[in-house]
Residue frames relative to the residue before (quaternion, step in Angstrom):
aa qw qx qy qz dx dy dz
X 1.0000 0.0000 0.0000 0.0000 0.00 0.00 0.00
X 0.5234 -0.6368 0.4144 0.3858 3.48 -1.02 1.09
X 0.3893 -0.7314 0.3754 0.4154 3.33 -1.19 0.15
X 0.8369 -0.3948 0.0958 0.3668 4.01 -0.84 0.16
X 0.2165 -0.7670 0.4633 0.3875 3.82 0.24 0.01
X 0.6190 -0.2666 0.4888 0.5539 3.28 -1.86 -0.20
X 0.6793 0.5342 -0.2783 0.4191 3.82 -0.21 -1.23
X 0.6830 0.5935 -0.2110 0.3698 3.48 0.57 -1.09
X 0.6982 0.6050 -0.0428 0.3804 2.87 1.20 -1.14
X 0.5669 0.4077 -0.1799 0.6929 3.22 1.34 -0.82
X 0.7264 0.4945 -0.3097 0.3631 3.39 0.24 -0.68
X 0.6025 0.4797 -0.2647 0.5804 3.57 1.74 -0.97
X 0.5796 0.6179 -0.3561 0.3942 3.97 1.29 -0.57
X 0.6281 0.3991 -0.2650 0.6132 3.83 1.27 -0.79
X 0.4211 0.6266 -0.4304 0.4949 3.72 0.62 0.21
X 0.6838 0.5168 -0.1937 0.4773 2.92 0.23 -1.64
X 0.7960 0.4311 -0.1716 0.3886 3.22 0.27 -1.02
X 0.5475 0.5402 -0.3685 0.5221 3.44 1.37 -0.77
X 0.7335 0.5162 -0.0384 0.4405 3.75 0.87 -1.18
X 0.5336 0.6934 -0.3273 0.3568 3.38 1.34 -0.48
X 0.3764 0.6204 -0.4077 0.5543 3.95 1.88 0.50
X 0.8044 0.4732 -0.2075 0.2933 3.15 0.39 -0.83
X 0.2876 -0.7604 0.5230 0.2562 3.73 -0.23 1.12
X 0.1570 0.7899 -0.5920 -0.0296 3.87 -0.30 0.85
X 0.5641 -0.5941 0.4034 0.4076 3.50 -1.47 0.25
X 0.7547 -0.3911 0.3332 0.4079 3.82 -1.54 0.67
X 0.4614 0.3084 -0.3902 0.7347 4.05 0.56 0.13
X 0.8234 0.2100 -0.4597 0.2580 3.33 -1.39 -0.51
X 0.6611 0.5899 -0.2669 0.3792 3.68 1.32 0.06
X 0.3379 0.7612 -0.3415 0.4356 3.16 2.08 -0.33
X 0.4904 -0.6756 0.4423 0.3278 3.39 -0.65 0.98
X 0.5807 0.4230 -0.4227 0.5524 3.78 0.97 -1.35
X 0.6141 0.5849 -0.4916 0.1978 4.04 -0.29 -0.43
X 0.6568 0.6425 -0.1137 0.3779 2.98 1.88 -1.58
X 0.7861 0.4594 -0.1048 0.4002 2.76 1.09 -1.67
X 0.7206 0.3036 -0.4575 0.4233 3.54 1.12 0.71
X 0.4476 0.5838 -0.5682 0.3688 2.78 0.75 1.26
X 0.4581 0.6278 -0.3814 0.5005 3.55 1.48 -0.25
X 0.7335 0.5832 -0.1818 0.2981 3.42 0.89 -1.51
X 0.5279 0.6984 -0.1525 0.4586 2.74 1.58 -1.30
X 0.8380 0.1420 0.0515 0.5243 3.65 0.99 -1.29
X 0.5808 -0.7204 0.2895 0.2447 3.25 1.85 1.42
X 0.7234 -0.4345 0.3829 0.3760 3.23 1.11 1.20
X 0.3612 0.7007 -0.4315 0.4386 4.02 1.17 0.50
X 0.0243 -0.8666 0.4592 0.1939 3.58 0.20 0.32
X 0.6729 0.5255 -0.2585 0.4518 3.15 1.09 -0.41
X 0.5203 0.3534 -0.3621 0.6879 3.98 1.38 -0.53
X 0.8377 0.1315 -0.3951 0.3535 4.01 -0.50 -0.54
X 0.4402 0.4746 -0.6334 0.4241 3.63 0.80 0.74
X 0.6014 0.6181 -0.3520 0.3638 4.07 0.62 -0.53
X 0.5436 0.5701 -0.0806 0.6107 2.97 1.24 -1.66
X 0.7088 0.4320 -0.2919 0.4751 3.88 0.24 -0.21
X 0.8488 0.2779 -0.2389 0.3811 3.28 0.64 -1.22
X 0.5283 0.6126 -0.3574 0.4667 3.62 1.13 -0.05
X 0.5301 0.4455 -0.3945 0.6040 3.85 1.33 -0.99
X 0.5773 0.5627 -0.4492 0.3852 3.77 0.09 -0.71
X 0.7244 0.6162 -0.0952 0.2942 3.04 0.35 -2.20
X 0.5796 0.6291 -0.1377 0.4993 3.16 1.32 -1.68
X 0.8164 0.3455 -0.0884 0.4542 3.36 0.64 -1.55
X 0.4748 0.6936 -0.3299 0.4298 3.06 1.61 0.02
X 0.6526 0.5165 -0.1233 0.5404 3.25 1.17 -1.42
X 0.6578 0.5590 -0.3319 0.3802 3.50 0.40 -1.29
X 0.6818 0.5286 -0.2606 0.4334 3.34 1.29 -1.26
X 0.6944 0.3776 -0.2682 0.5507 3.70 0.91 -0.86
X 0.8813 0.1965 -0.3051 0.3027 3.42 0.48 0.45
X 0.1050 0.7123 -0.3632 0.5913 2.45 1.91 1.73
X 0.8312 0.2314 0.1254 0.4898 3.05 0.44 -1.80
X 0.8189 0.3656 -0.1435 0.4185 3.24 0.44 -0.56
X 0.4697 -0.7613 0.4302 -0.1211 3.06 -0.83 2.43
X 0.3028 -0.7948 0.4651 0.2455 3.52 0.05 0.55
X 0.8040 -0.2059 0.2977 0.4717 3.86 -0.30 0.85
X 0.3548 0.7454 -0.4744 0.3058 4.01 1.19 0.79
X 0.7866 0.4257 -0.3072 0.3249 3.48 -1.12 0.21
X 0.4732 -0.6715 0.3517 0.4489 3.12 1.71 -0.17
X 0.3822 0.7758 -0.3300 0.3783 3.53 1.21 0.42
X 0.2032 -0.9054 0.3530 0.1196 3.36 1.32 -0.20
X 0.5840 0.2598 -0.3278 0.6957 3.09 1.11 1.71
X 0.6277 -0.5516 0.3158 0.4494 3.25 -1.52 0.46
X 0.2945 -0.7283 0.6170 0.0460 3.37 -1.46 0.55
X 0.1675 -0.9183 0.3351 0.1277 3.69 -0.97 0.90
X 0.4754 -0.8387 0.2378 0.1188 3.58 0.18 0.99
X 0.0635 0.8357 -0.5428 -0.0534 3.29 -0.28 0.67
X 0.2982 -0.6988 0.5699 0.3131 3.91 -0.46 1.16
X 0.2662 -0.6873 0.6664 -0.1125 3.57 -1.05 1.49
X 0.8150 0.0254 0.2220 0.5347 3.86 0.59 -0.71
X 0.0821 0.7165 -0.6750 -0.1561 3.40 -2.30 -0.28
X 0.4988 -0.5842 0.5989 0.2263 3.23 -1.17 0.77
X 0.6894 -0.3096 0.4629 0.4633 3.44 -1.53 -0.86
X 0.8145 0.2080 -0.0664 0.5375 3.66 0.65 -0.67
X 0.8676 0.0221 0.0244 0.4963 3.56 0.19 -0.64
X 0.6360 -0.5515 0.3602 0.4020 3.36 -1.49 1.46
X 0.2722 -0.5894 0.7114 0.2692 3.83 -1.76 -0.40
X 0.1381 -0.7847 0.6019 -0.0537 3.67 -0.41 1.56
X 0.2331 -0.7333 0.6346 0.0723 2.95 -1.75 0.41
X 0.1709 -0.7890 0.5450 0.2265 3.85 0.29 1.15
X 0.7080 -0.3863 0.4735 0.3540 3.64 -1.55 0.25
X 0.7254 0.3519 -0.3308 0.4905 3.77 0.94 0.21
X 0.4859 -0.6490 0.4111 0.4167 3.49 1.56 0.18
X 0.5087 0.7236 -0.4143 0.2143 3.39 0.38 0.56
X 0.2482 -0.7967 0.4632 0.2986 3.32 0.38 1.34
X 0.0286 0.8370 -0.5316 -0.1268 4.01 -1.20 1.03
């Protein structure tokens, strides 16, 4: 990937700022992460800010309903799952307390 212009830069700095709501992880803050999303939408701030927060958003969701067990194990709260296995009929999970269910 090319590396950032002078121009680029400023342009990736109002980004930031458009986006600065958003609690992302230490990669999704990486300038080179950012800056193809500008690229992507030719330097559009307003279509590759859009275009950002929905991929986020998207992955946001995908993850919690990936992971995230409604109120299982008898724990009486949500509970996360890891697929560990299968029987004939039903996965073998592991909740975030290691409980085998």
């Amino acid at each position: 990937m090319a590396a950032i212009t002078e121009n680029e830069a400023k342009i990736l700095l109002e980004f930031r700022k458009r986006i600065a709501d958003m609690e992302l992880r230490k990669i999704q803050e990486h300038d080179m992460f950012l800056i193809t999303w500008l690229r992507a939408r030719e330097y559009n701030l307003k279509k590759a800010e859009e275009m950002f927060r929905k991929v986020i958003q998207t992955k946001i969701n995908f993850f919690i309903f990936k992971h995230l067990y409604c109120y299982g194990s008898g724990l009486n709260r949500p509970t996360y799952l890891n697929l560990v296995g299968r029987n004939s009929q039903n996965p073998i999970t592991t909740n975030s307390l290691n409980y085998f269910n």
